[in-house]
N, C-alpha and C positions, 0 to 999 in steps of 0.2 A: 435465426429461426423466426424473428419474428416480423424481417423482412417479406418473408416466405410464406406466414401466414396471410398475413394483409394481400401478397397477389394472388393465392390462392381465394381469398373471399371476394375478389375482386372477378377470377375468371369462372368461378364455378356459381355466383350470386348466393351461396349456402353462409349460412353460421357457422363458423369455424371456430374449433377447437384454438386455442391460443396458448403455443409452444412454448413463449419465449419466457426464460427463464426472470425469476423476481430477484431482487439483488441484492446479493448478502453483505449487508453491512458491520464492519470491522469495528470492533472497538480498540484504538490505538495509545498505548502508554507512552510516553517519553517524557525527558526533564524541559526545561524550558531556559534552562540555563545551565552551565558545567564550568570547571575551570580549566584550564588548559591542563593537561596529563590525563585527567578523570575518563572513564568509559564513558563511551553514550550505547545507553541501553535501549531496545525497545521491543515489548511486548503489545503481541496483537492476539485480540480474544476474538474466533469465531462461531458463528453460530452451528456450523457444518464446517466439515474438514476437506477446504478449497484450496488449491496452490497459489499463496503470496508471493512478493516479491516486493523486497525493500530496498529502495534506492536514496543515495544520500546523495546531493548536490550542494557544491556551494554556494554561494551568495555571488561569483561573477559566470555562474552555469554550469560551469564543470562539472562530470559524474565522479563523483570522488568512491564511491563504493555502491557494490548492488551482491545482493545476497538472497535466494532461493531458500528459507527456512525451513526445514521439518518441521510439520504440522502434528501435533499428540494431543488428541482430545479437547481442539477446537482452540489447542492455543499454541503459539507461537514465540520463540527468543530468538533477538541477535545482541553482538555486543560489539560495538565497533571503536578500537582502541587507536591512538594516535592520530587525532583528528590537532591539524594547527587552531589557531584560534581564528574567531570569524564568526558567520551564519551562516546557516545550512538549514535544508528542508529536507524533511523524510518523506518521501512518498512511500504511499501501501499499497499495492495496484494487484490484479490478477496478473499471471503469466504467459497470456497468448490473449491475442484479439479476442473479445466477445466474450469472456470471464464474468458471471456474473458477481464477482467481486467490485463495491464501489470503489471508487477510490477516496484516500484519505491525507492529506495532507498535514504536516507540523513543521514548525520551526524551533531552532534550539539555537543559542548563542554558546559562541566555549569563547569566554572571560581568561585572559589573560592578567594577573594583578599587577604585573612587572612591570613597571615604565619602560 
């Protein structure tokens, strides 16, 4: 949209209306450390009830999991059980190109104690 705006103010020389939407920023939970077996939770709070998408990667890029949450009243659970130990990033993204959902990054370690 807001490609579209900009050629339209471009061919018609008028002040245009500006379509493109403002971008809902997520507020993201998770832990920052776990032990090997423990869930990794994460809760996303939004402003408006947008479609997420949580993906979890590991530390040499692999998509280790990705989960489409049900959204209720602007907030959001996943719980993703059986992660080896290592790092990993959650990303919080919209579900299709042009989402005005930002995106949000975290990292979490799952600690192993065991030698």
């Amino acid at each position: 949209p807001a490609a579209l705006d900009e050629i339209e103010g471009v061919l018609t020389g008028q002040a245009v209306i500006v379509r493109a939407l403002l971008p809902v920023k997520p507020t993201v939970t998770t832990p920052e450390l776990l032990l090997a077996g423990e869930p990794l939770t994460v809760d996303v709070d939004l402003p408006a009830n947008h479609a997420i998408k949580i993906t979890v990667t590991s530390e040499t890029g692999r998509e280790v999991d990705r989960r489409v949450p049900r959204i209720s009243h602007g907030h959001a659970h996943a719980t993703i059980t059986d992660l080896p130990p290592g790092a990993y990033t959650i990303d919080v993204t919209g579900t299709a190109p042009g989402s005005p959902i930002a995106p949000v990054s975290s990292d979490v370690i799952i600690w192993d104690p065991q030698p």
